[in-house]
C-alpha positions as CSV (number, residue, x, y, z in Angstrom):
1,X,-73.7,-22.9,-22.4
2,X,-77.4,-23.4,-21.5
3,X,-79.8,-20.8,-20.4
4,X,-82.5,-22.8,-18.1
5,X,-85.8,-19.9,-18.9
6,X,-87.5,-18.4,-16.2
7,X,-91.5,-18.0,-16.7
8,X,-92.5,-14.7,-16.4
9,X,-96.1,-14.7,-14.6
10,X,-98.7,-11.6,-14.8
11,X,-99.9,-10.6,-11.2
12,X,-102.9,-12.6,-12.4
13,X,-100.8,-15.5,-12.0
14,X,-101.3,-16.3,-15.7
15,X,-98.5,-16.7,-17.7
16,X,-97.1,-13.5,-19.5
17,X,-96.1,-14.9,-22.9
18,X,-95.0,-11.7,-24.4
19,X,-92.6,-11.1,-21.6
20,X,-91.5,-14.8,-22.3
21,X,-90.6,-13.5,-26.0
22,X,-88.7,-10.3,-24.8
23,X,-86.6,-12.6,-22.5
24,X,-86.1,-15.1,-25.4
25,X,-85.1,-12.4,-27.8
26,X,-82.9,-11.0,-24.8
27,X,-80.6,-14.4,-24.3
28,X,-80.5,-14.6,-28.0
29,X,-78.5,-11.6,-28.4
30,X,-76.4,-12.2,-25.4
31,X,-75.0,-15.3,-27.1
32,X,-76.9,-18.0,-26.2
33,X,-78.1,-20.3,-28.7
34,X,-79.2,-23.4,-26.5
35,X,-82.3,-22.8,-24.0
36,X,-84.2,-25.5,-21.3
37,X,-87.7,-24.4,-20.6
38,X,-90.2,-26.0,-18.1
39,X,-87.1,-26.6,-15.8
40,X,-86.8,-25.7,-11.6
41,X,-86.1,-22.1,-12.8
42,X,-89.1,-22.3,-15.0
43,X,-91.2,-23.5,-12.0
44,X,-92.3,-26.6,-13.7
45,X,-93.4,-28.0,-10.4
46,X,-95.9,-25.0,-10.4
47,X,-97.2,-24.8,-13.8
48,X,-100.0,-27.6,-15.1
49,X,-99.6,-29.5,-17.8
50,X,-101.4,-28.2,-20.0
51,X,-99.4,-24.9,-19.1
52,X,-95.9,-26.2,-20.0
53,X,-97.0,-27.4,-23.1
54,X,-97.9,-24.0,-24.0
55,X,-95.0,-23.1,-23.2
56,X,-93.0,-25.5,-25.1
57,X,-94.9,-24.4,-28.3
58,X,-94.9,-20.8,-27.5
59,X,-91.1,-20.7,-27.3
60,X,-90.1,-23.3,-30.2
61,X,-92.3,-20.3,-32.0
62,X,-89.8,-17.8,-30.6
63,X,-86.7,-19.4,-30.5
64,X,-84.5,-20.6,-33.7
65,X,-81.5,-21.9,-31.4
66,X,-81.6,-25.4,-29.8
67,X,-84.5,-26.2,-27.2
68,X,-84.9,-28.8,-24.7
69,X,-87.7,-29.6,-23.1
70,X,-87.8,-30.8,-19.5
71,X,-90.9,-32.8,-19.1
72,X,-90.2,-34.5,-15.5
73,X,-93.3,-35.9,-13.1
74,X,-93.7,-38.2,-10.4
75,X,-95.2,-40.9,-12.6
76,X,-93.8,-42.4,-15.7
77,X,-96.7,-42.7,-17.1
78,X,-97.0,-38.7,-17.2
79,X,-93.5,-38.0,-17.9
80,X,-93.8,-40.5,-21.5
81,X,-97.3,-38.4,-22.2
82,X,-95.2,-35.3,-21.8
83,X,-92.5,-36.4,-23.6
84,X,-94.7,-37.4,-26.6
85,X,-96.3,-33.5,-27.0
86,X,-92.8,-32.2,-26.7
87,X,-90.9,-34.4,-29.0
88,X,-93.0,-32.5,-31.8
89,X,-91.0,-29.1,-30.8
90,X,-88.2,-29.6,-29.1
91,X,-84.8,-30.6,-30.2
92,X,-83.6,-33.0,-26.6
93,X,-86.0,-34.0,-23.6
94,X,-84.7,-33.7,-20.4
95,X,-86.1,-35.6,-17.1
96,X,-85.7,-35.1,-13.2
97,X,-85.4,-38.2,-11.0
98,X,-89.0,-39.2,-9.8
99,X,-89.4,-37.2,-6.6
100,X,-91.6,-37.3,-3.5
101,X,-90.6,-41.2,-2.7
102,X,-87.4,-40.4,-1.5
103,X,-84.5,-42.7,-1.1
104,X,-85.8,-44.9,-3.2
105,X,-83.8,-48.1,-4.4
106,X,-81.7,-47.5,-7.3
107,X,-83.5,-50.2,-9.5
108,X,-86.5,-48.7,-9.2
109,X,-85.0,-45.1,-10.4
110,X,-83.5,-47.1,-13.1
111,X,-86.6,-48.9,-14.2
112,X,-88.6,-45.3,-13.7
113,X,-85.6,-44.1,-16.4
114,X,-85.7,-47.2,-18.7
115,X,-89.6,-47.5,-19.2
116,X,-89.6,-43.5,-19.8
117,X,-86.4,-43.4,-22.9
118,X,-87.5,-46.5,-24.2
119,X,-90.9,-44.6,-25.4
120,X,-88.4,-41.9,-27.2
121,X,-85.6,-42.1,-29.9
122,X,-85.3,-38.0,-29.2
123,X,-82.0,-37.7,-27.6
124,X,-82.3,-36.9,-23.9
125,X,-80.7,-35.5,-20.7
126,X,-81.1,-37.2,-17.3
127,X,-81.4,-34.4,-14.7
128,X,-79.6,-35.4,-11.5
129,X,-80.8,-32.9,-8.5
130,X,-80.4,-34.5,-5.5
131,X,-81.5,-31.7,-2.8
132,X,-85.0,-31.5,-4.7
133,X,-85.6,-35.2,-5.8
134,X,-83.9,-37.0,-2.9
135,X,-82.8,-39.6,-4.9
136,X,-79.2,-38.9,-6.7
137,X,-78.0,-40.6,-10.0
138,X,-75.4,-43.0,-9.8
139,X,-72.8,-43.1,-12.1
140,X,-73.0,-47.2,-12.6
141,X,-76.9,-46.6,-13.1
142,X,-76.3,-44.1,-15.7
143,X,-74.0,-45.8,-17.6
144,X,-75.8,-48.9,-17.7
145,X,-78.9,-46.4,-19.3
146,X,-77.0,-45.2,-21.8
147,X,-75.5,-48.5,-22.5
148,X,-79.3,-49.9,-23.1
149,X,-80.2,-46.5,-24.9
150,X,-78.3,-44.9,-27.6
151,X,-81.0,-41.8,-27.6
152,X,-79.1,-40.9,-23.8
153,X,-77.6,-37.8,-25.1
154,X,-75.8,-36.9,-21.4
155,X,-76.4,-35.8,-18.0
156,X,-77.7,-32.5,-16.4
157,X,-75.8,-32.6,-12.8
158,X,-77.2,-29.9,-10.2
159,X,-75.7,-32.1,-7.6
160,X,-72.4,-30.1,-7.4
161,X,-70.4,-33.3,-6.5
162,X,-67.1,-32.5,-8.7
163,X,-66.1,-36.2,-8.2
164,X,-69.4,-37.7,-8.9
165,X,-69.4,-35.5,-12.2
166,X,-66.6,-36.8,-12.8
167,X,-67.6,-40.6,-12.5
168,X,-70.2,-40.0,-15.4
169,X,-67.8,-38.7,-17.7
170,X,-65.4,-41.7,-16.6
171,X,-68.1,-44.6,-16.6
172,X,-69.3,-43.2,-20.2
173,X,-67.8,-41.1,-22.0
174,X,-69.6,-40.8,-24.6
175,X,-72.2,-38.9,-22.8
176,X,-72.4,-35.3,-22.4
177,X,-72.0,-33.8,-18.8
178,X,-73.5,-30.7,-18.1
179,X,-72.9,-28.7,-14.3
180,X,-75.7,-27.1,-13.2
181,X,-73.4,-24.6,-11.0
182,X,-72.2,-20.4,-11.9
183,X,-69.1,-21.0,-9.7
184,X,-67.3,-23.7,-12.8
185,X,-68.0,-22.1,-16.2
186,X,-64.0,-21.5,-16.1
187,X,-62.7,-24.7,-15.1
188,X,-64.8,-26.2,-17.5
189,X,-61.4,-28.1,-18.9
190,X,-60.2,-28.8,-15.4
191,X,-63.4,-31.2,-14.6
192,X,-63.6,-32.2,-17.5
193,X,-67.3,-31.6,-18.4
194,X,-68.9,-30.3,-21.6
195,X,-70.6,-27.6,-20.8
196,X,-72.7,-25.3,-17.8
197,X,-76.3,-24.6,-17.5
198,X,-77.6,-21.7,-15.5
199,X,-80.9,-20.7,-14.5
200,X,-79.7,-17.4,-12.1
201,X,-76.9,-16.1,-14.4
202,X,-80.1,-15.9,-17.5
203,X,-80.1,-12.2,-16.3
204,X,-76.6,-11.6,-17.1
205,X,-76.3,-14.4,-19.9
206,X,-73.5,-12.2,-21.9
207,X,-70.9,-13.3,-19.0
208,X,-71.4,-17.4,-18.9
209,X,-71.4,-17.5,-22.7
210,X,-68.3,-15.1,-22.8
211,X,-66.3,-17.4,-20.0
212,X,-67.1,-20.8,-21.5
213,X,-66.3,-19.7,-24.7
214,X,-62.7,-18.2,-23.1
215,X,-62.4,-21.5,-21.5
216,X,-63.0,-24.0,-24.6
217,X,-60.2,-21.4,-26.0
218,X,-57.7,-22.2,-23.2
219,X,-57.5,-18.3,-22.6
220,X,-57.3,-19.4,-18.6
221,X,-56.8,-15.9,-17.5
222,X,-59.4,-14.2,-20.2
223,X,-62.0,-17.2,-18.5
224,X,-60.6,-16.5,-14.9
225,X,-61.2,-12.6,-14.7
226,X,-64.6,-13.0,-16.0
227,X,-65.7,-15.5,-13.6
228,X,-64.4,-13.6,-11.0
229,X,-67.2,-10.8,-12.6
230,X,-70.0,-13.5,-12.7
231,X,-68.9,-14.7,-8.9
232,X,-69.7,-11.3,-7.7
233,X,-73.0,-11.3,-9.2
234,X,-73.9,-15.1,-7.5
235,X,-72.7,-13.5,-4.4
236,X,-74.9,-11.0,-4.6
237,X,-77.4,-13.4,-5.1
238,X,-76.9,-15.4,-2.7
239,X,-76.5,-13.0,-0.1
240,X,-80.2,-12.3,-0.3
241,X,-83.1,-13.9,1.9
242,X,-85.0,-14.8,-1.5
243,X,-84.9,-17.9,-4.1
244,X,-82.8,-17.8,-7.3
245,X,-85.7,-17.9,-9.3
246,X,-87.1,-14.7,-7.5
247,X,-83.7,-13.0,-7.5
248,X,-83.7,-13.8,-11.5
249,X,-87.0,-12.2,-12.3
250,X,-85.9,-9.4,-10.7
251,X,-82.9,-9.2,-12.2
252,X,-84.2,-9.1,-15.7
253,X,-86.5,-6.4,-14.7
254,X,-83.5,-4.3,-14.5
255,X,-82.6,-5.4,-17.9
256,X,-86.4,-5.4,-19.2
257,X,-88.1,-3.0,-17.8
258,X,-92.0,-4.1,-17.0
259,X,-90.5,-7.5,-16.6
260,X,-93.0,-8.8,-14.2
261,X,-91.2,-10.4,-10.9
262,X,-93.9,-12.2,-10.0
263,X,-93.6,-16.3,-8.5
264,X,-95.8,-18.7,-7.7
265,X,-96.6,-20.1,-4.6
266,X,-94.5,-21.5,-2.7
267,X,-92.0,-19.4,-3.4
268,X,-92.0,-15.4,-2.8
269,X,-91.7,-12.3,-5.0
270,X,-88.9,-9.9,-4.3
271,X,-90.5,-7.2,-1.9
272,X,-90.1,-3.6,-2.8
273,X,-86.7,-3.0,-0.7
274,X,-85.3,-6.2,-2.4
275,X,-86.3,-5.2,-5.9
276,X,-84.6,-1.7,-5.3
277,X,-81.5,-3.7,-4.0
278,X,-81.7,-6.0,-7.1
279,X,-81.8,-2.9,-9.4
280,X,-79.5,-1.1,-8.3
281,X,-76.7,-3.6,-8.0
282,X,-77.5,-4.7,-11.9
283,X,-77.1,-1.0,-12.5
284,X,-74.3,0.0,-10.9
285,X,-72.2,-3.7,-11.3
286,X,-73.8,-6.1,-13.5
287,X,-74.9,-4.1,-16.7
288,X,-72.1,-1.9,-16.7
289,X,-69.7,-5.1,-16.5
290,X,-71.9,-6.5,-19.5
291,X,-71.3,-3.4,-21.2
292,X,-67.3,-3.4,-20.8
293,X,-67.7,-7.1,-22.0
294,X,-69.1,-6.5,-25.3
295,X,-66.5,-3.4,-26.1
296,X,-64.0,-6.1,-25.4
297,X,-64.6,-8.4,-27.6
């Protein structure tokens, strides 16, 4: 189970590194042992370079556990510049489909991929987010990558396609799928993928790493009734008019108090009402559930 980090931002708009380390230290003791920073939760697309590098280092610092590093641009170029600052601290890469030129042909996503892993022999995760990037990962491409490139550790899939997640398993099993989605950490067996990463259920880490860990058990019904407690939270979440990075920060404010909520722009801060919302429901439902959890086990 992978925790994708949030960056914590002062109201300055500068980036609040020792909230950053009270987070870390946070997801550590829920459970978690394998982090992404620099991801869509961690705003990468708002951050400079110069700003996720600092962030790379900051948390390789802070964090024993494994670390990837997404280190996705527009430009190839970019992306291999990235990826050779990171490679000194992280343990995987990860990179986005180029974005902005949407639709574009598939060779030219492949070559994008190819001339990008074949500057790294760090293993890495292709991130397939179709809704941001416009341009989805096809199995067939993906196989032939990792067919080219042994370093091609897996796939990141945020395209919540069961049957194309299935197609990368099938095409190449050796690689490592990953679902991007809170709503399958217990059918993890059913779809046959290795493993979940979640950027909005960070707040609440204790239940993902508790149902995956039920599920890789086969305790189906431990796995089921948890879920069902995680659900409840994303519905929460969802039922709100703000962003899942905006509902996270808030949501570990409840957990961290001084935790600052703050986003950049484009995206919004949780006003005051929502924040009280968002408090209140991790107070009265989410915490207490956490709580239960740990006197279970």
């Amino acid at each position: 189970m992978i925790v994708a980090v949030v960056t914590p931002f002062r109201a300055s708009g500068s980036i609040d590194f020792g909230a950053l380390s009270d987070y870390l230290e946070l997801l550590s003791t829920a459970g978690v042992d394998t982090i992404l920073v620099n991801g869509t939760t961690g705003e990468f697309a708002s951050l400079t370079f110069g700003e996720r590098r600092a962030v790379i280092e900051h948390c390789r610092r802070a964090w024993t556990g494994t670390l990837i590093a997404h280190v996705g641009a527009t430009a190839a170029g970019e992306v291999i510049e990235a990826a050779r600052h990171a490679e000194e601290y992280a343990d995987m890469l990860a990179v986005i489909s180029p974005f902005f030129f949407a639709a574009a042909p598939e060779a030219g996503i492949e070559q994008f991929f190819g001339q990008v892993l074949a500057e790294s022999v760090k293993p890495w995760l292709l991130y397939n987010f179709p809704r941001h990037t416009g341009n989805p990962l096809t199995a067939s491409m993906v196989a032939r990558l990792a067919e080219k490139f042994p370093q091609l550790h897996g796939v990141k899939d945020s395209g919540k396609d069961p049957a194309l997640t299935r197609r990368y398993k099938a095409c190449c099993p050796r690689l490592s799928v990953y679902v991007g989605d809170d709503r399958v950490p217990a059918r993890l067996n059913e779809l046959g993928v290795d493993g979940v990463v979640t950027g909005a259920g960070g707040p609440v880490a204790e239940l993902p790493v508790a149902i995956t860990a039920a599920a890789e058990c086969g305790e189906v019904e431990c796995a089921r009734s948890r879920q069902q407690v995680f659900d409840d939270y994303s519905d929460t979440r969802k039922a709100m008019a703000l962003s899942d990075i905006g509902f996270a920060k808030a949501a570990v404010g409840a957990r961290l108090p001084g935790f600052p909520p703050h986003v950049r722009a484009p995206l919004v801060a949780a006003d005051e009402q929502q924040l009280h919302h968002i408090r209140r429901y991790m107070h009265a439902s989410a915490i207490p559930a956490i709580q239960g959890l740990r006197r279970s086990m």
